[in-house]
C-alpha positions in Angstrom: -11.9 -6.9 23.2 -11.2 -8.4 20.2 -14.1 -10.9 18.5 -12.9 -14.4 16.7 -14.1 -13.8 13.1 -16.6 -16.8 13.5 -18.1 -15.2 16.5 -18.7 -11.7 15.1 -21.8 -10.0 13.2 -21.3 -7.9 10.6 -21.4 -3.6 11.1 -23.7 -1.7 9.1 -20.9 0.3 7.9 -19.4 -3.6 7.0 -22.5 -4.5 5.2 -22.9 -1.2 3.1 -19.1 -1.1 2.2 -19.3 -4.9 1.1 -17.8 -5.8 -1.8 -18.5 -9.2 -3.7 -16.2 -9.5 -6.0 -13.2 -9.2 -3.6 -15.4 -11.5 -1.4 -15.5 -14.2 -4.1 -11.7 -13.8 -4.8 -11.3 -14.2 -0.7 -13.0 -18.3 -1.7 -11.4 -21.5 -2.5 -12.5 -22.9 -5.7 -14.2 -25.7 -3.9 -16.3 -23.0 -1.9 -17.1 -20.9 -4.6 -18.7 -24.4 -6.4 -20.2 -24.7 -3.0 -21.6 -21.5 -2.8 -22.0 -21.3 -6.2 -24.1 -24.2 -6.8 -26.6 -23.1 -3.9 -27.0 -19.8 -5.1 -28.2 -21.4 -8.6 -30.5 -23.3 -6.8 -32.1 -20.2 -4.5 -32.4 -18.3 -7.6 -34.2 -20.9 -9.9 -36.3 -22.2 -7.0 -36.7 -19.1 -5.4 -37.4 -16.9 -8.7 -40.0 -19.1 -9.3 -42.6 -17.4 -6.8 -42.1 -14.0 -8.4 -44.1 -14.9 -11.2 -47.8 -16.0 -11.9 -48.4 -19.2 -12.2 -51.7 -20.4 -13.1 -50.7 -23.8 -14.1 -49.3 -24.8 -10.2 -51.9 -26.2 -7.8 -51.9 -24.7 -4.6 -50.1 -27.5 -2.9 -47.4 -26.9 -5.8 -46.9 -23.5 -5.0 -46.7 -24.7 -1.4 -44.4 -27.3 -2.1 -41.8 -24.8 -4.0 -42.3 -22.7 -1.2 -41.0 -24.9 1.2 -37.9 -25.7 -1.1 -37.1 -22.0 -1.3 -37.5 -21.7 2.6 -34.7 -25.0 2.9 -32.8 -23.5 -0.2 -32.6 -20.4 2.1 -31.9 -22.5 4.9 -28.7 -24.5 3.5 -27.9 -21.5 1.7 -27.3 -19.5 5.2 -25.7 -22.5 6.9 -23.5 -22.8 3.7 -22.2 -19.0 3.8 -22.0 -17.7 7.5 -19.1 -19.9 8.3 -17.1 -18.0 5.4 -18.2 -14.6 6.9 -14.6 -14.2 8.2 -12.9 -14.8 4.5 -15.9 -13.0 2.8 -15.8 -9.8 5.1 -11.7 -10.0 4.9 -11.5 -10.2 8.6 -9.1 -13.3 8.7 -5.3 -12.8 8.4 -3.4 -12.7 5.9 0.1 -14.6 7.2 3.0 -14.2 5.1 4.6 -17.4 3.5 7.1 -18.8 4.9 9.3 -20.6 2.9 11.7 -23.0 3.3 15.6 -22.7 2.9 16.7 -24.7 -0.1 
């Protein structure tokens, strides 16, 4: 049986052989802005929490907590509908071109 791209999970063979660079190549510009923009965003928020900080109140930690956790959140939302170009499962159709 054969799985639509957007209906299909990644193999663990898949993940371990998955290349990003290729992946990235796979993107429009528009979604590697996309993609790239969110990923800035995760990793600035997000990087935050790996360090001490002793000047951030509690609620302040909890508060860039959350915005990692919805950074994480878009950030998922953004990329699984581009599983399919960044796993290379969608076809590649030869261009046609047009008689002159």
């Amino acid at each position: 049986m054969i799985i639509p791209p957007d209906d299909r999970l990644p193999t663990f063979p898949e993940i371990k052989a998955f290349d990003p660079t290729s992946a990235w190549d796979r993107l429009t510009p528009a979604q590697q802005r996309q993609v790239g923009i969110l990923a800035v965003q995760l990793g600035v928020v997000g990087g935050v929490l790996s360090y001490e900080h002793s000047h951030l109140t509690r609620a302040e930690v909890g508060e860039v907590s959350n915005m990692e956790s919805d950074l994480l959140t878009a950030f998922t939302q953004e990329i699984e509908p581009l599983w399919g170009q960044l796993y290379g499962w969608t076809l590649e159709w030869p261009e046609v071109r047009r008689a002159a």
